[in-house]
C-alpha positions as CSV (number, residue, x, y, z in Angstrom):
1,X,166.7,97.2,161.6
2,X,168.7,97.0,164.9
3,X,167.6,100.8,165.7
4,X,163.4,99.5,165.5
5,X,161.3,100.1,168.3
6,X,160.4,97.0,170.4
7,X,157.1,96.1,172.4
8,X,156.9,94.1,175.3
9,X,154.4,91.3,175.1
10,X,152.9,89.8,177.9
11,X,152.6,85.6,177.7
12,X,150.8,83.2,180.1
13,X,153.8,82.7,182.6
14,X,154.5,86.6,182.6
15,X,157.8,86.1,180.8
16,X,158.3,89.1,178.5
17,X,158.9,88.8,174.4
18,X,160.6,91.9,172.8
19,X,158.8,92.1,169.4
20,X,159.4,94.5,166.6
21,X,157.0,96.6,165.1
22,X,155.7,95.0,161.9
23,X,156.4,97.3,159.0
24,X,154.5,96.7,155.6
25,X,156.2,98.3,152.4
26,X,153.4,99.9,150.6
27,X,156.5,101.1,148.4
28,X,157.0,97.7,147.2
29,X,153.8,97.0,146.3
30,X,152.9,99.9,144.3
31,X,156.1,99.1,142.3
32,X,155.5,95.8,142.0
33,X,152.1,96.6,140.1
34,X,153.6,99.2,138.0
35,X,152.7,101.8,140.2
36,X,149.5,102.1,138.3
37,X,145.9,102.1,140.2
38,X,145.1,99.0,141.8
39,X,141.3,99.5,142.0
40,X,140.5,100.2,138.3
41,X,137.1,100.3,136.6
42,X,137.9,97.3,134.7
43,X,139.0,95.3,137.8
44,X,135.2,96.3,139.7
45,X,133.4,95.4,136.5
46,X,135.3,92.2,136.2
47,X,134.5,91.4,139.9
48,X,130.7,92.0,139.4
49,X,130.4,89.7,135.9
50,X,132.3,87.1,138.2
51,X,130.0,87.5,141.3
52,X,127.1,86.8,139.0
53,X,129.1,83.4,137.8
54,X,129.2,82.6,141.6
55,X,125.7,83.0,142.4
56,X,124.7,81.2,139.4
57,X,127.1,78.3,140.9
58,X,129.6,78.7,137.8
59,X,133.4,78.5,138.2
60,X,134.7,82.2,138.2
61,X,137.7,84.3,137.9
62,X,139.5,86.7,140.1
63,X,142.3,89.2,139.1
64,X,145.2,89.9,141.4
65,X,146.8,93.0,142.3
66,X,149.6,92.1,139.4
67,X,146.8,91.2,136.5
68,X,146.9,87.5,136.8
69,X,144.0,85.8,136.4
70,X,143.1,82.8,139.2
71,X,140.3,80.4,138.7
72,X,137.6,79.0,141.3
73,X,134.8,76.7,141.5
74,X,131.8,77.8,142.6
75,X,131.7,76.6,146.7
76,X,128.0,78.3,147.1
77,X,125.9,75.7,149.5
78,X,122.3,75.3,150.8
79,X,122.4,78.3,153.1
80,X,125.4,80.3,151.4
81,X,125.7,82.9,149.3
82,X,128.5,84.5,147.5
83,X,129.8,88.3,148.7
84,X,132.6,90.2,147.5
85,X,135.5,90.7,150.1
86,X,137.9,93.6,149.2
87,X,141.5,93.8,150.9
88,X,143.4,96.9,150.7
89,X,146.9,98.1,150.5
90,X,148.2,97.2,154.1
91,X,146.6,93.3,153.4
92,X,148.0,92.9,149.8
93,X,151.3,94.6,151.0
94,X,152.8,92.6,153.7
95,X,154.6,89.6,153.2
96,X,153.8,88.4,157.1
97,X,150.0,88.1,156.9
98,X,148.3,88.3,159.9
99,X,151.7,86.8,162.1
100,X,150.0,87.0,165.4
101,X,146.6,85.5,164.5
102,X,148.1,82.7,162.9
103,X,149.6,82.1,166.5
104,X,146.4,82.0,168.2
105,X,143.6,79.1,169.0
106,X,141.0,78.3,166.2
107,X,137.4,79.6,167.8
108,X,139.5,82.9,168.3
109,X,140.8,83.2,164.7
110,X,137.1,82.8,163.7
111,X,135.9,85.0,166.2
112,X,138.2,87.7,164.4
113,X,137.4,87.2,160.7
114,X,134.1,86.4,160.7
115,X,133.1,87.6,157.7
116,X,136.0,88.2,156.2
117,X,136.4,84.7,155.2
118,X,136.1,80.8,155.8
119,X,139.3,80.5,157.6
120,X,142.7,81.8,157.9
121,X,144.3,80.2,155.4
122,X,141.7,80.7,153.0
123,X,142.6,84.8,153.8
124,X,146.1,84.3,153.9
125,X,145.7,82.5,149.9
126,X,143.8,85.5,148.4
127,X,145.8,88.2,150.1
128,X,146.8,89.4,146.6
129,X,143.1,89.8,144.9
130,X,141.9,93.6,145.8
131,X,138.3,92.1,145.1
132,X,137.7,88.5,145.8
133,X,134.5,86.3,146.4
134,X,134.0,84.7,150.2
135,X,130.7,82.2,150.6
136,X,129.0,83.8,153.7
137,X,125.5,82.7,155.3
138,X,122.8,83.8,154.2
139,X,121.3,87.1,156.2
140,X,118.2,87.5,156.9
141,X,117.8,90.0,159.7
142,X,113.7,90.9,158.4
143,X,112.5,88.8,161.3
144,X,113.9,91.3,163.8
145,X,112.0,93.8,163.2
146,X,108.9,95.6,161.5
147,X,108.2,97.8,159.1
148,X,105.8,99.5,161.6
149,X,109.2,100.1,164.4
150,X,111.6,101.0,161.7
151,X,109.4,103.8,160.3
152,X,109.1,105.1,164.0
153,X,112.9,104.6,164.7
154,X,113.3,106.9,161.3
155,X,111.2,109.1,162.4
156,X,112.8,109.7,165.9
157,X,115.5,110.8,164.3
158,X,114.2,112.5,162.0
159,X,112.7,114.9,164.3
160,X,115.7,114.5,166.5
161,X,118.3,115.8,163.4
162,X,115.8,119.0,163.0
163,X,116.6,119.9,166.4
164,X,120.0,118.9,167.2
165,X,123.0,121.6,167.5
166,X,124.9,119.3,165.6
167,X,122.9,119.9,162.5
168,X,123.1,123.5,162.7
169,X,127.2,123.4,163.3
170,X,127.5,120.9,160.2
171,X,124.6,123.5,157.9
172,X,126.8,126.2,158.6
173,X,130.3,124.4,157.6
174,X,128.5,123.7,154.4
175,X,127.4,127.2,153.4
176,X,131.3,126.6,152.1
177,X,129.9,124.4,149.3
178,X,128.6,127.2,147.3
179,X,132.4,128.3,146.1
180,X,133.2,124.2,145.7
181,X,132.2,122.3,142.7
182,X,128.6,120.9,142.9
183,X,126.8,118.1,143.6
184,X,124.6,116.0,141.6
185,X,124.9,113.1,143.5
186,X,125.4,111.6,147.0
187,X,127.0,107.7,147.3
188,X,126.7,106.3,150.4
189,X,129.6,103.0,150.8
190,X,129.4,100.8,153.9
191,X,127.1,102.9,156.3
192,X,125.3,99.9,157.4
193,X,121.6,98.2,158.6
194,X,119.1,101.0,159.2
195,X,117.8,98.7,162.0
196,X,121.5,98.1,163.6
197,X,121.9,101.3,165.4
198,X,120.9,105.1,165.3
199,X,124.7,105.8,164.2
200,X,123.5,103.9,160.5
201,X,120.0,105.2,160.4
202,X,121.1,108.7,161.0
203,X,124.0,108.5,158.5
204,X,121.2,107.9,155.6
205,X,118.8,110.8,156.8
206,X,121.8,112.8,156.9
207,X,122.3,111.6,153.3
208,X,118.5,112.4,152.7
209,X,119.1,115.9,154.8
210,X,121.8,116.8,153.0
211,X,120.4,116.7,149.4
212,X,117.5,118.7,150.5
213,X,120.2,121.4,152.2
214,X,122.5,121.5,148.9
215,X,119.9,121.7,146.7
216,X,118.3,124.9,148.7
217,X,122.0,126.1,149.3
218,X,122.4,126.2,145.0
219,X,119.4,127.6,144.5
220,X,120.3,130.5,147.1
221,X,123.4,131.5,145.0
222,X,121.9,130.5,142.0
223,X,123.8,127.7,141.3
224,X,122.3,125.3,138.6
225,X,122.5,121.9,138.5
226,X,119.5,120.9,136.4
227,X,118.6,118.3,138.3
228,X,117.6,116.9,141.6
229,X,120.5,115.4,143.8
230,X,120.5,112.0,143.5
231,X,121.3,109.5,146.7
232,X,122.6,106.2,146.1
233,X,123.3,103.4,148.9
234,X,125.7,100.1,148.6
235,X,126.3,98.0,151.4
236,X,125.7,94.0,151.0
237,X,124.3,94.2,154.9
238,X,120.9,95.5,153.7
239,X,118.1,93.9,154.5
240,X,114.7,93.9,151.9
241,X,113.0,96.2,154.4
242,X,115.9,98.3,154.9
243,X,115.9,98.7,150.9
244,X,112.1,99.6,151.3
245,X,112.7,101.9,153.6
246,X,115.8,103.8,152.1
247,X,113.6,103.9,149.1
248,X,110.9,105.2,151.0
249,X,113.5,108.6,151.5
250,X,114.8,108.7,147.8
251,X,117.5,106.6,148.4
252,X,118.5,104.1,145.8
253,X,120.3,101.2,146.6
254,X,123.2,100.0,144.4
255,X,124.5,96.1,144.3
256,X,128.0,95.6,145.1
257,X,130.5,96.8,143.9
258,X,127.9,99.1,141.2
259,X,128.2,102.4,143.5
260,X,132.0,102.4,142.8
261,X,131.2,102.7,139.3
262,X,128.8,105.8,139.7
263,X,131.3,107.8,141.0
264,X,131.2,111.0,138.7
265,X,132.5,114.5,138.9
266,X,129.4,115.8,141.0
267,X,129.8,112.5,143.4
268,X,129.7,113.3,147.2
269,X,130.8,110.2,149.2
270,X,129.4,109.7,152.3
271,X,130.9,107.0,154.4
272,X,131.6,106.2,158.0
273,X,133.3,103.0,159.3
274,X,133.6,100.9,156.6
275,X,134.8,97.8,156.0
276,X,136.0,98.4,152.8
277,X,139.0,100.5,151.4
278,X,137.1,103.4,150.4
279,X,139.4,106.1,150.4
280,X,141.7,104.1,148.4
281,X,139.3,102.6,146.0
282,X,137.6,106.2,145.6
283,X,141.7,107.4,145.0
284,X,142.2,104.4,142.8
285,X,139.2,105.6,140.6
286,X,140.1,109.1,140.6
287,X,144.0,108.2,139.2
288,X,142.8,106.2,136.8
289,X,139.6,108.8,135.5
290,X,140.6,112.7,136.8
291,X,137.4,112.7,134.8
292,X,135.7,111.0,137.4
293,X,137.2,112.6,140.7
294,X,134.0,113.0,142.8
295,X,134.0,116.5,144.0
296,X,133.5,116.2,147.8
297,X,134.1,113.4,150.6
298,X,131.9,113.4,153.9
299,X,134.2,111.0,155.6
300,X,136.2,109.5,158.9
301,X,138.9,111.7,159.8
302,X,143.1,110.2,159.0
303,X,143.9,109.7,162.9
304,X,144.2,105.9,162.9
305,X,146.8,107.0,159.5
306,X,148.5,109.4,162.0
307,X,149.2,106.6,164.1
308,X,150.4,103.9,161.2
309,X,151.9,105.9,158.6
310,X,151.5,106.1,155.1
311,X,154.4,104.4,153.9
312,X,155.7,102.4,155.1
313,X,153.1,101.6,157.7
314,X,153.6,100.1,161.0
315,X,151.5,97.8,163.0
316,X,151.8,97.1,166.4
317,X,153.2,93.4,166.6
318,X,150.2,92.9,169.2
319,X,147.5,94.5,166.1
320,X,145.5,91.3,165.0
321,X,144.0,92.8,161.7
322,X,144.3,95.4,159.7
323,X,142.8,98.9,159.7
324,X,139.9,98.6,157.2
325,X,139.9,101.6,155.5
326,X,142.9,103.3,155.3
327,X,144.4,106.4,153.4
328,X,146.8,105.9,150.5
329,X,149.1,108.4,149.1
330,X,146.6,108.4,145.9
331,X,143.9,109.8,148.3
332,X,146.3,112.5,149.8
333,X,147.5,113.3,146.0
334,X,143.2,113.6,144.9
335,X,142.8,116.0,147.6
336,X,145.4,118.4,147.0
337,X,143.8,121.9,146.8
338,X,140.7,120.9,148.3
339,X,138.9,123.1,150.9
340,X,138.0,121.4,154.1
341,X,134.9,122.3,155.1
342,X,133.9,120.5,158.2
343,X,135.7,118.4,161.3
344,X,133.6,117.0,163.7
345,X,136.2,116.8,166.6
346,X,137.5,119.9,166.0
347,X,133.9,121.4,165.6
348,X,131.8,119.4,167.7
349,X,134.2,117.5,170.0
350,X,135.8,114.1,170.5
351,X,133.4,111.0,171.2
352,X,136.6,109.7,173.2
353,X,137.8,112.8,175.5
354,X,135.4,115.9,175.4
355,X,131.8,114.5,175.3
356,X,130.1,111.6,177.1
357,X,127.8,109.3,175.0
358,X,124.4,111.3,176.8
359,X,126.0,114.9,175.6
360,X,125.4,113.7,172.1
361,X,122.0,114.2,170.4
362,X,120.3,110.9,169.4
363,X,122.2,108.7,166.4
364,X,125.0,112.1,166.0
365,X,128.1,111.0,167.8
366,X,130.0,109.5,164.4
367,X,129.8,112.6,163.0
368,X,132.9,113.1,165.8
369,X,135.0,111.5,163.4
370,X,133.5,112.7,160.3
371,X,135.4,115.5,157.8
372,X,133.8,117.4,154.9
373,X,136.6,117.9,151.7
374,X,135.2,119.9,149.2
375,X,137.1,120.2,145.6
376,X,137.3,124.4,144.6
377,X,134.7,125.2,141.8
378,X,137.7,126.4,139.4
379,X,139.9,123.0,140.6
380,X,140.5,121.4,137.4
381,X,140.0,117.7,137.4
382,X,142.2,116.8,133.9
């Protein structure tokens, strides 16, 4: 590879290192596993029975990306609690995991994967399970706040979405839905604490806002669906009174990884940020079940893909983790022939270059790097 781009990396003394681009061979991978889905129903179901084992403090198993079945002791602790950790493509891919953070000092190491797992080398060891099980602490955020302030915050923006101009660009991009296939259901993956930030409490009443819309949209164009739209929520960062509270809006919130497996035909997945493989998990599904191809995605836009590729995909050598939730050529392959209904930068602008953070309306500046993809009435799913 004597024709590869090089990077100049500063060190300490100001000396400069030529490194290479890493490159991870998605290619490899996907023959490696027989070029068959990755994240099947039977894996997610597996990795839920299992999860249970570990909160019960039983030994469990975990499937790797080739079928093979790896045993653990339950580790769960006074003060821990067991969470399912999901690596995508890029992670289970490359054969030099995570080169430059294994180079770096301990407390930074942590500092980077909190969450993600106990150590390094604990990461580095399940690299090849698309689901595994990490012992976190246990959260409790209830104490830093009230039920009284987080029905206020709701309402802010509440009253805030009614108003905004973004609301009317993204109502009018959807009028579009009433030639796509419809929606019984809205599946919210990895949008967050309601009490984090206005970006995660608006996400939900756009959720909540969006049901109402559709459901006025189909009955408009006479479009029946027999049925109210459903909203369901998963994301393991939920507090109890952020559960109330979603309820509170007709939002039902799913354990991990149950969401995944109400995907369905009339699914709209609504996700911003995650930091899960989403698209490829949804992709996965969809390959393994056309049945079950949902039949639109509100979701972040593919520029961080633009930037790594596909396949293969290239990191910076400087990059210290990877992109959480990238595209796979699955995703690209389920959205063939859909319509896309909305952009946010092209429609509302950037968040980076044409708006500053005051231009935005209150909790409405991720919908920058939102797109709507909307699967044709007629598209045929088999």
């Amino acid at each position: 590879m004597s024709d590869t781009p090089k990077e100049q990396v500063s060190t300490s003394n100001e000396a400069k290192i030529e490194r290479p681009p890493r490159i991870i061979n998605i290619k490899a991978l996907l023959e490696a596993t027989g070029n068959n889905p990755i994240f099947t129903r039977t894996l997610i179901e597996h990795a839920a029975d299992q999860l249970k084992k570990a909160k019960e403090r039983q030994a469990f198993e975990l499937l790797d990306c080739y079928g093979n079945v790896h045993t653990f002791e339950s580790e769960a602790a006074p003060g821990k609690q067991p969470a399912l950790i999901y690596n995508n493509y890029h992670t289970m891919a490359d054969e030099n995991l995570w080169e430059i953070l294994q180079m770096m000092p301990a407390d930074f190491q942590q500092s980077v994967i909190r969450g993600f797992g106990d150590d390094l080398d604990e990461m580095v060891k399940n690299a090849k399970l698309p689901i595994c099980i990490h012992f976190e602490d246990v959260k409790d955020i209830d104490y830093e706040y009230d039920v009284t302030d987080l029905v206020a915050c709701i309402m802010q923006l509440m009253e805030a979405w009614d108003e905004c101009p973004e609301r009317d660009v993204l109502y009018k991009s959807l009028e579009a839905m009433s030639h796509a296939t419809p929606i019984t259901n809205i599946i919210c993956f990895g949008n967050g604490s309601i009490a984090r930030s206005p970006d995660s409490t608006n996400q939900h009443m756009v959720a909540s806002s969006l049901a109402v819309y559709l459901a006025s949209l189909y009955d408009k164009t006479d479009i029946n669906i027999n049925q109210p739209i459903k909203i369901y929520a998963q994301d393991p960062a939920y507090s109890s009174m952020d559960i109330e509270a979603l309820r509170n809006h007709d939002i039902e919130v799913l354990d991990d990884p149950k969401a995944f497996l109400a995907v369905d035909s009339g699914s709209l997945i609504l996700s911003s940020g995650p930091t899960v493989p989403v698209k490829q998990i949804i992709a996965d599904l969809a390959a393994e079940d056309p049945s079950k191809c949902p039949a639109a995605v509100l979701w972040n836009n593919n520029r961080r893909d633009d930037q790594l590729g596909i396949d293969p995909v290239t990191y910076k050598w400087v990059d210290c983790v990877y992109f959480a939730n990238p595209i796979s050529q699955r995703s690209i392959d389920m959205m063939k022939g859909w319509t896309k209904v909305f952009d946010g930068e092209e429609q509302l602008g950037s968040r980076r270059t044409d708006k500053k953070e005051e231009d935005w309306s209150l909790g409405t500046e991720w919908l920058s790097q939102m797109q709507i993809w909307a699967r044709p009435a007629e598209f045929s799913t088999a």
